[in-house]
C-alpha positions as CSV (number, residue, x, y, z in Angstrom):
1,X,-22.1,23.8,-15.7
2,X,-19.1,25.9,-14.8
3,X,-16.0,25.1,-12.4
4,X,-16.8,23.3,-9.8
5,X,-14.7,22.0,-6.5
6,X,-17.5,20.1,-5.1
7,X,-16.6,16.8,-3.7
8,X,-19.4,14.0,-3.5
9,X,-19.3,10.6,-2.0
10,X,-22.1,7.8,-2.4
11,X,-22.1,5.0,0.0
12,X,-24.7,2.6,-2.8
13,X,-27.9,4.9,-0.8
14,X,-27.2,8.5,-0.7
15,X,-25.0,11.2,-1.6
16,X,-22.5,13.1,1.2
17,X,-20.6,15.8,0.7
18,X,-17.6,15.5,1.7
19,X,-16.1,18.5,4.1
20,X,-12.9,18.8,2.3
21,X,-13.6,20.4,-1.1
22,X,-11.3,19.7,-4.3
23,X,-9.3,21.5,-6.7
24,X,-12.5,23.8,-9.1
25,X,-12.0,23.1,-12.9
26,X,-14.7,21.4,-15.7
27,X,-14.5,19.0,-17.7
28,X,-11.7,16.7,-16.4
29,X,-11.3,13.0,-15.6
30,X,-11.4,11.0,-12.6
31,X,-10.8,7.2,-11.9
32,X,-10.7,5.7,-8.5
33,X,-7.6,3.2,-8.3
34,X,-7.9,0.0,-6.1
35,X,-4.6,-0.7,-5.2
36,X,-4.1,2.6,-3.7
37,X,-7.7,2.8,-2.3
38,X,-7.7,6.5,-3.7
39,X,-9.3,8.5,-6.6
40,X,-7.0,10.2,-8.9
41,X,-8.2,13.2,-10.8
42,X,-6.4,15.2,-14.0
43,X,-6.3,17.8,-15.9
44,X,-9.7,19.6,-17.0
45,X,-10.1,23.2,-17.9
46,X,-9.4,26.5,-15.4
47,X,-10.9,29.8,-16.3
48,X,-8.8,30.4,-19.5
49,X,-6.4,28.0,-19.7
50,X,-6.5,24.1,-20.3
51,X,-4.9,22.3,-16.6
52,X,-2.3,19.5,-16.5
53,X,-2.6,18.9,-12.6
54,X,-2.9,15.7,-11.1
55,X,-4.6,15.1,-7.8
56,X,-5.4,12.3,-5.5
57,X,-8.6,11.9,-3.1
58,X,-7.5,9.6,0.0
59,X,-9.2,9.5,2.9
60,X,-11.4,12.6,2.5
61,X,-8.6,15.2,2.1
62,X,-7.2,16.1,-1.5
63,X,-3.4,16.7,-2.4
64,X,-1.6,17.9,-5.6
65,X,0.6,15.0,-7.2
66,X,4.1,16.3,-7.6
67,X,6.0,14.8,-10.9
């Protein structure tokens, strides 16, 4: 599988996808953290290059994490 941006939510039934798509890459990690009631993504691999971005999934709608 190649980059994907594809942004799935499962409700214990079915799969939705979500309108808002996120950031393509492959190969990264994602963890959903309680006490913000979002799911953080990082990193994964671009094109060419190896990617250090972190991102947050909150309420349906993805935003870059700025250090």
């Amino acid at each position: 599988v190649g980059m994907v941006g594809d942004t799935w939510q499962y409700d214990g039934k079915s799969w939705t996808k979500l309108l808002d798509d996120g950031p393509p890459r492959a190969r990264h990690h994602i963890v959903y953290d309680q006490r913000a009631k979002s799911v953080l993504l990082y990193g994964g691999w671009g094109p060419k290059t190896q990617l250090t971005e972190l991102w947050m999934l909150k309420e349906s709608k993805w935003s870059r994490v700025v250090p």
